[in-house]
C-alpha positions in Angstrom: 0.0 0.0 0.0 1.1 3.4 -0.9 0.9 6.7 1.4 1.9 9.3 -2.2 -1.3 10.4 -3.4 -4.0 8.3 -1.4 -5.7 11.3 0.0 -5.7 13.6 -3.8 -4.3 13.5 -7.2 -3.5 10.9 -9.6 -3.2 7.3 -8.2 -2.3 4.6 -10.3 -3.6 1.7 -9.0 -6.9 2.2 -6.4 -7.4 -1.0 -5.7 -3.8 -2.0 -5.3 -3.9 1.1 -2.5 -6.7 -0.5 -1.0 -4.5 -3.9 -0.3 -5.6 -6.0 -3.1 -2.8 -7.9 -4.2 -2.8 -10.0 -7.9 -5.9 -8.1 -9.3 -7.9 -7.9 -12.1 -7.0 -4.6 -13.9 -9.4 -1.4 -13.2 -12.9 -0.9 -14.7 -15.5 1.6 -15.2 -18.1 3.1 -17.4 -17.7 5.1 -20.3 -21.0 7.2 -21.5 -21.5 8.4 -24.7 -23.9 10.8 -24.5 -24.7 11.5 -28.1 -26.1 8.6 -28.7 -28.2 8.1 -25.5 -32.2 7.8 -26.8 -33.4 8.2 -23.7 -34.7 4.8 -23.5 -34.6 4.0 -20.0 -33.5 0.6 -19.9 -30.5 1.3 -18.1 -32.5 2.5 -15.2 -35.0 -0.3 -15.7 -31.9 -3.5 -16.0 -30.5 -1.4 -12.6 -33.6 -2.0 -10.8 -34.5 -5.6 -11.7 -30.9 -7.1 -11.3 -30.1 -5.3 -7.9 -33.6 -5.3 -6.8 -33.6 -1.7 -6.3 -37.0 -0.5 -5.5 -39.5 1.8 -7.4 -39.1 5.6 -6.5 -42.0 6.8 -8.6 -43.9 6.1 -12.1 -45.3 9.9 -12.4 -43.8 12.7 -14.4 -42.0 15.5 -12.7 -42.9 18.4 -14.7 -39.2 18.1 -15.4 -39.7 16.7 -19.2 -39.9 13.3 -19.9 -38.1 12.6 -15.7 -39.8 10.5 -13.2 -36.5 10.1 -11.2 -35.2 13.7 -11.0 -31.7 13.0 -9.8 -29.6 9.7 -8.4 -30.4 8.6 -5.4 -30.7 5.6 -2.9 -33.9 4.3 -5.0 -32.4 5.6 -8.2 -28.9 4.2 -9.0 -29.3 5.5 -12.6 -30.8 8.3 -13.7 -31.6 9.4 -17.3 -32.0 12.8 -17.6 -33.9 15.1 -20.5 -32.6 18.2 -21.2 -34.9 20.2 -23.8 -32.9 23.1 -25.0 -34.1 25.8 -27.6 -30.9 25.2 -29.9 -31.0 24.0 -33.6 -29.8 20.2 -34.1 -30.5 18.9 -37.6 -33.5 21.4 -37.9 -35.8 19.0 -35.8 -39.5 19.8 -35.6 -41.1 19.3 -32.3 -44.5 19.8 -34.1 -45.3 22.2 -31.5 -45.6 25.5 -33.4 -48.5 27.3 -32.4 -50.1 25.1 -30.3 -51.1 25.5 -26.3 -48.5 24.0 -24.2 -47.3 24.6 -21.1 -45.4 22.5 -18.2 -46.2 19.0 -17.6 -48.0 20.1 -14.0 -52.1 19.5 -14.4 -52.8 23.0 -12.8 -50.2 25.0 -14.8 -50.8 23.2 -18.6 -54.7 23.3 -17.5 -54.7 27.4 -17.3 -52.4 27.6 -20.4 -55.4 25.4 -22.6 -57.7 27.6 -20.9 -56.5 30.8 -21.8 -56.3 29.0 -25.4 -59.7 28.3 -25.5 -61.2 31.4 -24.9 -59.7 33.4 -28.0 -61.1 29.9 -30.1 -64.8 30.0 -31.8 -67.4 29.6 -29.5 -64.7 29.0 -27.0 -64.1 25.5 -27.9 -67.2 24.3 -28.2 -66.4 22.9 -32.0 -63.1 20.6 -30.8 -63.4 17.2 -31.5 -66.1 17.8 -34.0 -64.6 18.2 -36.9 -62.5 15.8 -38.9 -59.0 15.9 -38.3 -56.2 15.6 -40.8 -53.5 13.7 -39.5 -51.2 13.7 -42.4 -50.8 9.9 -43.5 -50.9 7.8 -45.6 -48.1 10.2 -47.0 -45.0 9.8 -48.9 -43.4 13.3 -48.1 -41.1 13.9 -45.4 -42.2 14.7 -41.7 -42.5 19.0 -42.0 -42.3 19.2 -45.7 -45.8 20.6 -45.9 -45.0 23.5 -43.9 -42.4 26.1 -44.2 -39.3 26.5 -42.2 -40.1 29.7 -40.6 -43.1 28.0 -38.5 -40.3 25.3 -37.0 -39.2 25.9 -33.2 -35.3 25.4 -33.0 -34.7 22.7 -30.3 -32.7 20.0 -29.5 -32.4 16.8 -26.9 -29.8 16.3 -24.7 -30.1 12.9 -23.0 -28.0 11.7 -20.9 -27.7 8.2 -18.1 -25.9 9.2 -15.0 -24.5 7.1 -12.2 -22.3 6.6 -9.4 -18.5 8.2 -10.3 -16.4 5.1 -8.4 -14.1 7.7 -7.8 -10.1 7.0 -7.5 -10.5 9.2 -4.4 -14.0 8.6 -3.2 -15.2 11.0 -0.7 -17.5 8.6 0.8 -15.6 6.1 1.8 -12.9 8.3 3.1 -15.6 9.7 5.8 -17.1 6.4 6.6 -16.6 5.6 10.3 -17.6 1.9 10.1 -16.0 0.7 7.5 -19.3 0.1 5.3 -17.6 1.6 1.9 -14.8 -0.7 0.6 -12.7 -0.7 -2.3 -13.3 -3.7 -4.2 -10.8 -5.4 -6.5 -12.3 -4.0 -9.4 -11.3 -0.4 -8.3 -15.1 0.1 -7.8 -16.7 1.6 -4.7 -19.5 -0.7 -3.0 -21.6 -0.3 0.6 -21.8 -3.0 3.0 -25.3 -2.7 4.3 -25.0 -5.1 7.2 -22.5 -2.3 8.5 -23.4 0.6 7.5 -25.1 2.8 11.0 -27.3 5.6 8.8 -24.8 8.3 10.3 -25.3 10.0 6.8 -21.4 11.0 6.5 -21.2 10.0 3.1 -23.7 11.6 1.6 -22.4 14.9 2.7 -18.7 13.7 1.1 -19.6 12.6 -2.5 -18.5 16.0 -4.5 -21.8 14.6 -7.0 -24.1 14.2 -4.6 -24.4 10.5 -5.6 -25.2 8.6 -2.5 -28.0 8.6 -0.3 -29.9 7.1 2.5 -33.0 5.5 2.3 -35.9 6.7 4.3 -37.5 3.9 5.7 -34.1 1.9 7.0 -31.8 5.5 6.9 -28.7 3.3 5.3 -27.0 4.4 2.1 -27.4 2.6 -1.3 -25.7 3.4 -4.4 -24.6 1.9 -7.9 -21.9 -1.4 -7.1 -20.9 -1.7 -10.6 -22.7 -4.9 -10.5 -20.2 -6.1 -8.0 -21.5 -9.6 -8.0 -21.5 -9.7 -11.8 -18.1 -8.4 -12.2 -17.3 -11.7 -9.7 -18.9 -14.1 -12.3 -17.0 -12.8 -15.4 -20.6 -10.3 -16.3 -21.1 -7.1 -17.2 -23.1 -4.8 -15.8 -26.3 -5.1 -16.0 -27.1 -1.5 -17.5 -24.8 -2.2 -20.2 -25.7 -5.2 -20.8 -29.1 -3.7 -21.3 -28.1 -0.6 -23.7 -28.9 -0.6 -27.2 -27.2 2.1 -28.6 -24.1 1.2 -26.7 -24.2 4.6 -24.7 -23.5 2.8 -21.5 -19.6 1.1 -22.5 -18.2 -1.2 -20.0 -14.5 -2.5 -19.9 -11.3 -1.5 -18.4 -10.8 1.8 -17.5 -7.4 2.4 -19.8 -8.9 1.3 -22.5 -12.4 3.0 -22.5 -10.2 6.1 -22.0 -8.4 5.7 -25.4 -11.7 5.0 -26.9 -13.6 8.4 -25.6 -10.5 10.0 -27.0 -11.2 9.0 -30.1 -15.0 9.2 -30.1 -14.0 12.6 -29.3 -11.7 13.5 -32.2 -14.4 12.2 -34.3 -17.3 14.6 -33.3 -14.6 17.6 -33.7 -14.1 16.4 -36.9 -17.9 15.9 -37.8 -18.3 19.3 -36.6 -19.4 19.1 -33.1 -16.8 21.5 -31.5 -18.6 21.5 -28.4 -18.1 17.6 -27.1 -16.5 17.6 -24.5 -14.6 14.7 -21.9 -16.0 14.8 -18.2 -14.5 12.9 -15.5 -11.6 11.1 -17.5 -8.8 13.3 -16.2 -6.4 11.8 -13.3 -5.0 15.1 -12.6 -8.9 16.6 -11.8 -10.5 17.1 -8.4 -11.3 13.3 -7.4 -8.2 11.9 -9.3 -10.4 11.2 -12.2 -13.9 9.0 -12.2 -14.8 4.8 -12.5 -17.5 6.4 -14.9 -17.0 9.2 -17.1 -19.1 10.8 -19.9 -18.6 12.4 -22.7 -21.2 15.5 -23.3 -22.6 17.9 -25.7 -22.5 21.1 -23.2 -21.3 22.4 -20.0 -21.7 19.7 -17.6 -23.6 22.1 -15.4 -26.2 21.7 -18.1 -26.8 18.1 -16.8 -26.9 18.8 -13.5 -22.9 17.7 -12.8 -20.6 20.0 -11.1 -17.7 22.0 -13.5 -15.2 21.1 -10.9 -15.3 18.5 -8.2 -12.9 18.1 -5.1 -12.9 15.0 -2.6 -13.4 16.8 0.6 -10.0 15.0 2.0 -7.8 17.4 -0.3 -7.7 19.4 2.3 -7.0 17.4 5.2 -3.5 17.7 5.6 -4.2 21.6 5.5 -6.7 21.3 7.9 -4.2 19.2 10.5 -1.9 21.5 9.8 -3.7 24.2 11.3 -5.3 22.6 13.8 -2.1 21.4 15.1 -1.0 25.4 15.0 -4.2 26.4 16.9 -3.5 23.5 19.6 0.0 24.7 19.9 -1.0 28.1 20.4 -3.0 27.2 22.9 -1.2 25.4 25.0 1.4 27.9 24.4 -1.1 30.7 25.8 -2.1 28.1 29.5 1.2 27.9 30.2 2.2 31.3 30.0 -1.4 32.5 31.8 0.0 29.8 34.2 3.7 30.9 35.2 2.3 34.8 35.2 0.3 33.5 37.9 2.8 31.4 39.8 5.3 34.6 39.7 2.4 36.9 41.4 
């Protein structure tokens, strides 16, 4: 085991620094977001294999979500970002039509208001034949013309526990719950884990979390028992586009790298490489993405830090402080033995 970097920066070999001796090499996710449809069955192959259980089948008013963020119910998480940016020239087929939020009370005053300025205040709906454009051999839009389409693109995206080289979590975890498999993956122990909610306040991504009707933390294992019988994850295994890419770390590394070149090339200057970098705040992620905007735009901090960076600082100064005052009883002490 190593002491040189096992608190921040790049580290080689996690596992290795955990004690595992003659082990398999490091492996992780790779997540190619621009070809993520949004499908779901990540989230869906997550829950049946690890038994996970449902946190909710109704909409949030947050587009197409139901799930809203990772949690202790929700080890992945697709998320929908609807973003008034051309992409192709895609037609929503919403021009001029009354929509609103996806909350009853909100989209019911917006068809309201619409139905007043209508003839005989929509009295005549659903009374008059409707054309619905098919059979048809021209293209979806042709019929219209291209100053009545809404610019607007998709951004869709499956996030999940980061199995960080330095993982916050399970350097605050007073029992010993977190481990460090030989996978390099990060896993909970529920038989040990006490609910003391530590954890969740150390992941930098907000990642873990405790459940509320037995208070212990659950997140994404990496499949941990499928990675023992030669498997792969089960929301890889599960992907059809291949968004989700499972194998080991290295090598899903060179192969974002390229990806990436590619889209520069095919003129998408803005993909970009999230949490691939060893020398970044967490020295660099299990699972890393590769996205079409700021990662702020889905819902991923720019920059994070494993809250232990800064314990050798923080030592430091407390030992300073300590000194001080002791340094400040004794002399309060001999002033008063001299009186």
């Amino acid at each position: 085991m190593t002491l040189e970097h096992s608190l921040y920066g790049p580290l080689s070999d996690p596992a290795g620094n955990a004690g595992h001796q003659d082990h398999p090499p490091r492996v992780g996710f790779f997540t190619d977001t621009s070809v993520c449809i949004g499908c779901k069955a990540c989230e869906v192959a997550c829950k049946e294999w690890n038994a996970v259980p449902e946190d909710g089948l109704n909409l949030l008013g947050m587009s197409f979500d139901n799930t809203g963020m990772l949690g202790a119910d929700s080890w992945r998480h697709v998320a929908f970002i609807e973003q008034q940016r051309p992409l192709g020239h895609q037609d929503p087929g919403l021009s001029e039509l009354p929509t609103g939020p996806s909350v009853a009370e909100a989209a019911a005053e917006v068809v309201a208001d619409a139905l007043r300025q209508t003839e005989r205040g929509g009295g005549d709906l659903g009374t008059a034949p409707v054309d619905l454009g098919f059979p048809s051999f021209q293209l979806p839009g042709a019929a219209t013309g291209a100053e009545t389409r809404t610019q607007f693109r998709w951004l869709m995206a499956s996030d999940v526990c980061k199995h960080c080289t330095h993982a916050g979590c399970l350097d605050v975890c007073p029992t010993g719950a977190l481990f460090r498999t030989e996978f390099g993956s990060v896993v909970v122990q529920q038989d040990i884990c006490n609910g003391c909610g530590y954890c969740v306040s150390g992941c930098p991504y907000g990642v873990i979390d405790r459940r509320h009707d037995d208070g212990r933390a659950w997140k994404c294992t990496l499949c941990y028992d499928r990675l023992r019988g030669d498997l792969e994850p089960a929301c890889a295994k599960a992907c059809p586009t291949e968004s989700i890419q499972f194998g080991p770390l290295d090598e899903l590394r060179e192969r974002a790298a390229q990806r990436l070149d590619y889209l520069h090339e095919a003129g998408v200057p803005e993909a970009r490489l999230y949490g691939h970098d060893p020398d970044d705040g967490v020295g660099g992620d299990g699972a890393f993405f590769l996205l079409l905007d700021e990662p702020e735009v889905y819902g991923l901090p720019p920059d994070p830090v494993v809250p232990t960076r800064d314990l050798p600082s923080m030592w430091k100064h407390a030992g300073m402080a300590a000194a001080v005052l002791v340094g400040a009883s004794l002399s309060a002490f001999l002033g008063r033995r001299r009186r």
